[in-house]
C-alpha positions as CSV (number, residue, x, y, z in Angstrom):
1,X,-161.6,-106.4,132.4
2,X,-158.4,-105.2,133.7
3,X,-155.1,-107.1,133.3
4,X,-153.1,-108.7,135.9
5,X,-149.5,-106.9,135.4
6,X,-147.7,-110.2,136.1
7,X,-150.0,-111.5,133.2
8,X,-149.1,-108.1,131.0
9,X,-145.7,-108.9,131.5
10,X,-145.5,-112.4,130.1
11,X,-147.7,-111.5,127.1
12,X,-145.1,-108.8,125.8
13,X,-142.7,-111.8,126.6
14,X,-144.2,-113.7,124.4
15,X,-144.9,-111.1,122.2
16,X,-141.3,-110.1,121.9
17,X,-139.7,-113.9,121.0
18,X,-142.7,-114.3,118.1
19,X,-141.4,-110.7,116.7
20,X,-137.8,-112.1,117.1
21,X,-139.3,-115.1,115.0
22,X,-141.4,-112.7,112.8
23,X,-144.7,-114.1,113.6
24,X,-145.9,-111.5,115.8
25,X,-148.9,-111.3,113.3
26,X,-149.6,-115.2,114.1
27,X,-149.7,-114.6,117.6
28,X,-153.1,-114.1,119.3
29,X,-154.5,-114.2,123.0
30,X,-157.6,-115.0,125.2
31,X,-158.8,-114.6,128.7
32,X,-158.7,-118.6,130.0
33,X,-159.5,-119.6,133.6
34,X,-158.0,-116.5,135.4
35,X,-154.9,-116.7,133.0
36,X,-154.1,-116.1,129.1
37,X,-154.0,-118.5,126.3
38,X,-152.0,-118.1,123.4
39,X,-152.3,-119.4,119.6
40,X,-149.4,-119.1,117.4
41,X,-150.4,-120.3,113.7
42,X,-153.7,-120.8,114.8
43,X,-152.6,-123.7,117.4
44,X,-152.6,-123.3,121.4
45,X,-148.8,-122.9,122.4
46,X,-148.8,-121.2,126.0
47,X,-150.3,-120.8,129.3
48,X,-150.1,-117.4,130.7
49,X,-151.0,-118.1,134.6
50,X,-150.3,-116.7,138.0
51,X,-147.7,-119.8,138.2
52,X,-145.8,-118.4,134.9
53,X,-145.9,-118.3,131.1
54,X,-146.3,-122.2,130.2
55,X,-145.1,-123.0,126.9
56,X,-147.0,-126.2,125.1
57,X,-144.4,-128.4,124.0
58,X,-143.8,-132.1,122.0
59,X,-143.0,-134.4,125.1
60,X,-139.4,-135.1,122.4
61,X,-138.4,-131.2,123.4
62,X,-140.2,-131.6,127.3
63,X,-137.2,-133.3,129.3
64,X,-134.3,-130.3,128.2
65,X,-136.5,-127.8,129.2
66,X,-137.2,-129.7,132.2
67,X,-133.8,-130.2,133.2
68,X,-133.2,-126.1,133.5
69,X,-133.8,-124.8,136.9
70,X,-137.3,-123.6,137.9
71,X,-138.8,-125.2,135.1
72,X,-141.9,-127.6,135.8
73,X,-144.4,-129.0,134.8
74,X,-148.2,-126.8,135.0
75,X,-150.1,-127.4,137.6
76,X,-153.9,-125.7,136.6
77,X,-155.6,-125.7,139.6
78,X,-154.9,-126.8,143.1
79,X,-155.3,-130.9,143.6
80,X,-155.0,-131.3,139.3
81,X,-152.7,-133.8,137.7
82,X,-149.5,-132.0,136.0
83,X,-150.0,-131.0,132.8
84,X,-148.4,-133.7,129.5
85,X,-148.1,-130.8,127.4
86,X,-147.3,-127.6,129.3
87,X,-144.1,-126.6,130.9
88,X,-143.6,-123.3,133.4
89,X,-140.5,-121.8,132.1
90,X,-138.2,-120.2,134.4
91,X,-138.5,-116.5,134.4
92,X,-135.2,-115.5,133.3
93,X,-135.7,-117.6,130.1
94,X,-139.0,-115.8,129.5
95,X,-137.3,-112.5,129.6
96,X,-134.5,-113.5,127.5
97,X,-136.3,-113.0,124.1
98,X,-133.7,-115.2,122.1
99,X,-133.9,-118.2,124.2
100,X,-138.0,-117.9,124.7
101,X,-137.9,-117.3,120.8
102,X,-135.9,-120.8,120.2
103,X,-138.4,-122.9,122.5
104,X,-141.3,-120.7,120.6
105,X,-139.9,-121.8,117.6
106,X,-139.3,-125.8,119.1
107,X,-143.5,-125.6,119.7
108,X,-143.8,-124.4,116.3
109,X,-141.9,-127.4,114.7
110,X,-143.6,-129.8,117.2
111,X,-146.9,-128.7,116.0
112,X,-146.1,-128.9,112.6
113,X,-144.6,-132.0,112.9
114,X,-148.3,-133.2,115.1
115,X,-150.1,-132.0,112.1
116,X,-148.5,-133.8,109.7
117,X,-148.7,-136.9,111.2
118,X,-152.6,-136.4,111.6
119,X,-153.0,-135.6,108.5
120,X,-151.2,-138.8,106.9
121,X,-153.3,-141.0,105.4
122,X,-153.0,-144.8,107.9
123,X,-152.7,-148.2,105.6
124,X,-155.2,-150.6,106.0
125,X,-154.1,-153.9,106.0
């Protein structure tokens, strides 16, 4: 099955920030409703679609990526609610590998910081 090139293009995106953040071993892909999905560390953390690469982000680090122009939320099929978790970049911040890298890297924390406070133990009172 042969590649979209707009998709091709995002995923070396994508694959050039998680070198920058030297976890381009952590980073894997697979073919997801006419788009890819990527897992960094084993967790989902983008949306490669026709509409753009759509980072999963913490809804704390949502609104500042919000605020840049062209970003929005992802929209998965026509007459679907916006995504709560995924945000369209805009493309010149996926093909500026630094600044992809750091909002790589705020998904990263975010689902660190998710897992943790699953994995706590809750009181019982």
């Amino acid at each position: 099955m042969s590649m979209p090139a707009a998709l091709d293009v995002m995923r070396g995106e994508l694959e050039d920030a998680a070198a920058h953040l030297g976890k381009l071993h952590d980073l894997r892909f697979k073919p997801m409703f006419g788009g890819l999905m990527a897992w960094l560390d084993e967790k989902p953390c983008a949306w490669l679609t026709p509409s753009g690469l759509a980072l999963k982000l913490a809804a704390a680090d949502q609104s500042a990526l919000l605020q840049l122009a062209g970003a929005s939320r992802l929209i998965a099929m026509p007459g679907a609610a916006p995504s709560r978790h995924y945000i369209v970049l805009p493309a010149a911040l996926s093909r500026d590998t630094v600044q992809l890298a750091s909002w790589l890297a705020k998904h990263a924390e975010g689902a660190v910081s998710r897992r943790s406070a699953a994995s706590s133990p809750r009181r019982r009172r």
